[in-house]
N, C-alpha and C positions, 0 to 999 in steps of 0.2 A: 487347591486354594489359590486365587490369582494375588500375584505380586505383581507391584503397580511397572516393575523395569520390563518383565516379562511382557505383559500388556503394549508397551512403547516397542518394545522391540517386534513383535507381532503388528503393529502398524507401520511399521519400518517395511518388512519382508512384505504386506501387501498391498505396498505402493500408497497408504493412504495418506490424507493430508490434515487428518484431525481425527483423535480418536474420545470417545464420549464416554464419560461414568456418570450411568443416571440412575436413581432405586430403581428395581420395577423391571428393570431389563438386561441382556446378555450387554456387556460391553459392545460399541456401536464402533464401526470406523466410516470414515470418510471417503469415498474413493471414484475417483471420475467423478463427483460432485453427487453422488449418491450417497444411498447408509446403509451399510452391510453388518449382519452382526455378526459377531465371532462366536463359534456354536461355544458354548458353555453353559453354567449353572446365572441363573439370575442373580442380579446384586441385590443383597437387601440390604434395608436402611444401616446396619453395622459393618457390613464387609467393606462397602459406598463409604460410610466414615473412615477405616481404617485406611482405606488405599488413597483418601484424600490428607488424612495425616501425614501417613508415607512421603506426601508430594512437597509437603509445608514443612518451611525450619521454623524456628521458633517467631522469629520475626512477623513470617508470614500468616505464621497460627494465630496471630495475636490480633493482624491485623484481621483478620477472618471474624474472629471471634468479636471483633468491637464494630466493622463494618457492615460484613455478612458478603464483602466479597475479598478476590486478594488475586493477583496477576503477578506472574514474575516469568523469568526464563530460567529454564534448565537444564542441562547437558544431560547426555546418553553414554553410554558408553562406546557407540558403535563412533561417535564424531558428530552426531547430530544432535542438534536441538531443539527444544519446545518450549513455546511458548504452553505456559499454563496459567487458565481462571479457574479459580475453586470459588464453590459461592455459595450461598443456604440458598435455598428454596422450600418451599410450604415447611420449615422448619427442619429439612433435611438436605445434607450436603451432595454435590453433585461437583463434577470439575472435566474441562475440556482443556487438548492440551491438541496444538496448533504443530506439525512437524515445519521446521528448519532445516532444510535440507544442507545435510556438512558442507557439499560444492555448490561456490558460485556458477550459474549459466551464464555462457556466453550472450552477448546480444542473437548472433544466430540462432542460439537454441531456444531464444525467448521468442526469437522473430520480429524483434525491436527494427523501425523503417529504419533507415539511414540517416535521415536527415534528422533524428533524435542524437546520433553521434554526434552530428556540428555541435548541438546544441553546447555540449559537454567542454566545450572549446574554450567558452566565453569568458570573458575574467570577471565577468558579473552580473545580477539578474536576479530574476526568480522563474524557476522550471518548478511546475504543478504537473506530478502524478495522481491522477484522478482514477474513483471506479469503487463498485458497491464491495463491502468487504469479500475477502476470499476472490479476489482479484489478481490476484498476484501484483499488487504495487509493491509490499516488501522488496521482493524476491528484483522486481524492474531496478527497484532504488538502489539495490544492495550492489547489484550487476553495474551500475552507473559510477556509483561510489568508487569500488572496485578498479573500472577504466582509467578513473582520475587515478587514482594512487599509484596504478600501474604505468601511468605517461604521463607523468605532470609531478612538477618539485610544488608541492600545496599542501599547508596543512589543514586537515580536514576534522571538520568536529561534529560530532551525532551526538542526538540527542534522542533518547529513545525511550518506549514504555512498554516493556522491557528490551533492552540489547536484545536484536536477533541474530544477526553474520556477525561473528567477529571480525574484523579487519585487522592484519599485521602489517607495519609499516613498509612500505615499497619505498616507492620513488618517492612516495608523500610521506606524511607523517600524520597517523589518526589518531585520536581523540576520543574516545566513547563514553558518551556521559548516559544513567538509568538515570529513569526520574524516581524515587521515591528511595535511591540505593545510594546513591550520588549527589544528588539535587531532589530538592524538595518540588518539584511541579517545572513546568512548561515556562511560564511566565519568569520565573525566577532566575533558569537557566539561558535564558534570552537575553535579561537583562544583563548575565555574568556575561554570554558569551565573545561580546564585543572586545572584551579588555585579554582575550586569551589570545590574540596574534591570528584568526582564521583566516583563510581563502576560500574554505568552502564548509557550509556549515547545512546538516542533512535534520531534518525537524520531522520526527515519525509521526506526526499528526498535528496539525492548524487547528485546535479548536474552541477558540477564546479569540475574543476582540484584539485582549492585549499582547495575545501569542502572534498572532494577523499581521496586526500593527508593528510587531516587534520584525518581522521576517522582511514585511516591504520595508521598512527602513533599512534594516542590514546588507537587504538585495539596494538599492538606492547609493550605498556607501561605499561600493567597491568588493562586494562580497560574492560570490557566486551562493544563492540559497536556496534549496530542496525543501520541498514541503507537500502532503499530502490531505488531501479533500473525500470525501464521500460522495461525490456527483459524478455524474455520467454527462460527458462532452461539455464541450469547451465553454459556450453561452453561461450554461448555467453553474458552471465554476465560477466566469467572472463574475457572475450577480450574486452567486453566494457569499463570494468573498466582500463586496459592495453592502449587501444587504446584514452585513455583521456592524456594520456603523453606525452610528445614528443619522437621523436625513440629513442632519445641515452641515454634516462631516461628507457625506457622499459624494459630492462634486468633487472636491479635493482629491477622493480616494479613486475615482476613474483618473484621475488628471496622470496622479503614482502610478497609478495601476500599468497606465498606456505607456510609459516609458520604464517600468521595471520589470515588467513580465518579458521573459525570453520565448518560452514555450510551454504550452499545456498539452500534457499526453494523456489521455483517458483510455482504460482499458478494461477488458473483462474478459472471461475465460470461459470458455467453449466446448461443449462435447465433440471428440472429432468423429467420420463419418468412418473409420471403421469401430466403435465401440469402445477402443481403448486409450487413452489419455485424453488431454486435453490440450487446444489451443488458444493461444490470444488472441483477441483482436482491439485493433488501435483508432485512436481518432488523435490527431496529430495538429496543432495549430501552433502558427508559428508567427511572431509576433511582424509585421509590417508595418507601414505606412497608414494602409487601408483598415487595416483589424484594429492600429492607435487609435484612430479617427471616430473610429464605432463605438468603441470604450468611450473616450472623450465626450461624446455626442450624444451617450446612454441610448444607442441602437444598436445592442448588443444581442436581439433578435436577427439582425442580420448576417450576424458572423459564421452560419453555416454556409450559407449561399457563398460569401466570399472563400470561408476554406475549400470550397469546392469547384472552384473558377481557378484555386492557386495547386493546382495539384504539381505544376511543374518547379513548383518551388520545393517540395518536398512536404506539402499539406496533404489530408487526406481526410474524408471524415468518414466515420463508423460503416456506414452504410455504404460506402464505396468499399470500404475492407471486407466486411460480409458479404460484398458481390467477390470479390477476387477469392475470396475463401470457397466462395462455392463451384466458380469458374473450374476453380485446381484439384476440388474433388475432397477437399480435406472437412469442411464441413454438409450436412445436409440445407436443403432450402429451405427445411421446417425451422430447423434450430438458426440460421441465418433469421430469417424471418419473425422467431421469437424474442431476438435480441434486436433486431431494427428502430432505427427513430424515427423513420417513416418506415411504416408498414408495406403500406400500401401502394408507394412510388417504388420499394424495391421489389413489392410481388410482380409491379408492373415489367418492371427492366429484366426480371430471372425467366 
């Protein structure tokens, strides 16, 4: 009979990064960005409910049973933790649970460029982690966070849905706020966050006008602020975050935008070319003169070209990284090529 810790722990030992409870089928794991199943007995619709009970406290069941979905984090025994959604589907429960790996990575082991370090320096700003889910941005943020704490007297405050890393006070002193456990939503905890003394304040997801609006002013004010997007490269970060306003607000918000933006990192993760793991790769824009001007000027089509002229400053974009990736033998030129912004300029260059 599968028990749900058993289960975690069995994704734990084989390396996965999400393990799946659907009816219909053997439990599913994640691994190297594939779906393996774990040979067993298929889940039927009551085993599926029992093991999604197991996951849910009373809170959570409740919230399950009036919404039909419920997210939380939860600890393992081994040190690690998970992120879990349990949610109804066609009228039957199903729940995915996201592994937290117990240790922070180093930037090295992330393969973070260097000139994302400076970044971390700044006493104020806004730094956007960009990239399609299952990117490892957590995992970049957590590592960031991390450094601050580690080399800097700052106190730091997260705002999360749900806590992933826990952070113990270093040299900093952190904060960790859940939304729904802590604080009632994103926006509310923005509006508190100001009067709580921070220097650096980590926002696990942008995704509201007034959440947006709440980050560039905190970044504006003296604040160093972390926040994370759904986009891939740098452009269309800044127009997304642009295109969250109404038009006749827009002007304004290029005007903020080109003086509070530090740096936008976008990344996504990679089969590597012998088969086993995976690696990052980065698009790195860093704010100038020339890249304000673009913002300002709503020629924010041209901000590739410019990251790509700046590479000695410590810029780089995607497709220059998937050239050096494949240069070094770690990725293939098909999977380089399947992840490219231009296709066809990097078939050209490999």
């Amino acid at each position: 009979m599968y028990q749900v810790h058993d289960l975690m722990s069995l994704a734990i030992e084989k390396g996965g990064s999400d393990l799946h409870l659907n009816p219909g089928r053997a439990p599913v794991v994640r691994i190297d960005g594939g779906l393996k199943e774990i040979e067993g007995e298929v889940l039927d619709d009551d085993v599926c409910a029992r093991l999604c009970r197991e996951l849910c406290d009373e809170g959570h069941w409740s919230e399950l049973e009036q919404r039909g979905s419920t997210d939380f984090g939860m600890a393992h025994a081994s040190g690690n933790r998970f992120r879990v959604s349990v949610m109804r589907q066609r009228g039957r429960l199903s729940a995915v649970l996201r592994l937290i790996p117990a240790e922070l990575l180093s930037f090295d082991q992330i393969g973070i460029p260097e000139a994302c370090i400076e970044m971390l320096k700044r006493p104020r700003g806004l730094i956007l982690v960009t990239g399609p889910t299952g990117s490892g941005k957590t995992t970049t943020l957590a590592s960031m966070i991390d450094w601050i704490n580690a080399n800097q007297e700052r106190h730091i405050v997260t705002i999360e849905d749900p806590v992933e890393y826990y952070h113990g006070h270093r040299r900093g002193l952190v904060t960790q706020r859940e939304i729904g456990a802590d604080v009632p939503d994103f926006p509310e905890a923005m509006r508190r966050v100001l009067r709580q003394d921070p220097d650096v304040i980590l926002l696990g997801e942008m995704r509201d006008l007034e959440t947006i609006s709440a980050a560039i002013t905190a970044a504006e004010t003296g604040h160093l602020v972390f926040g994370t997007l759904h986009t891939t490269g740098s452009a269309r970060t800044v127009d997304r975050i642009i295109d969250a306003f109404p038009a006749n607000q827009q002007e304004q918000i290029r005007a903020q935008l080109s003086v509070s933006i530090v740096g936008v990192i976008s990344q996504m993760l990679l089969a590597r070319a012998s088969g086993h793991g995976r690696v990052a790769a980065f698009e790195v824009m860093l704010m100038n003169s020339a890249i304000a001007n673009l913002i300002r000027k709503n020629e924010t089509n041209k901000i590739q070209s410019t990251i790509q002229t700046s590479r000695r400053f410590g810029m780089i974009t995607l497709d220059d990284f998937l050239y050096d990736l494949v240069q070094r033998g770690e990725i293939t030129r098909e999977v380089a090529l399947s992840a490219a912004q231009d296709r066809r300029d990097l078939e050209a260059r490999l």
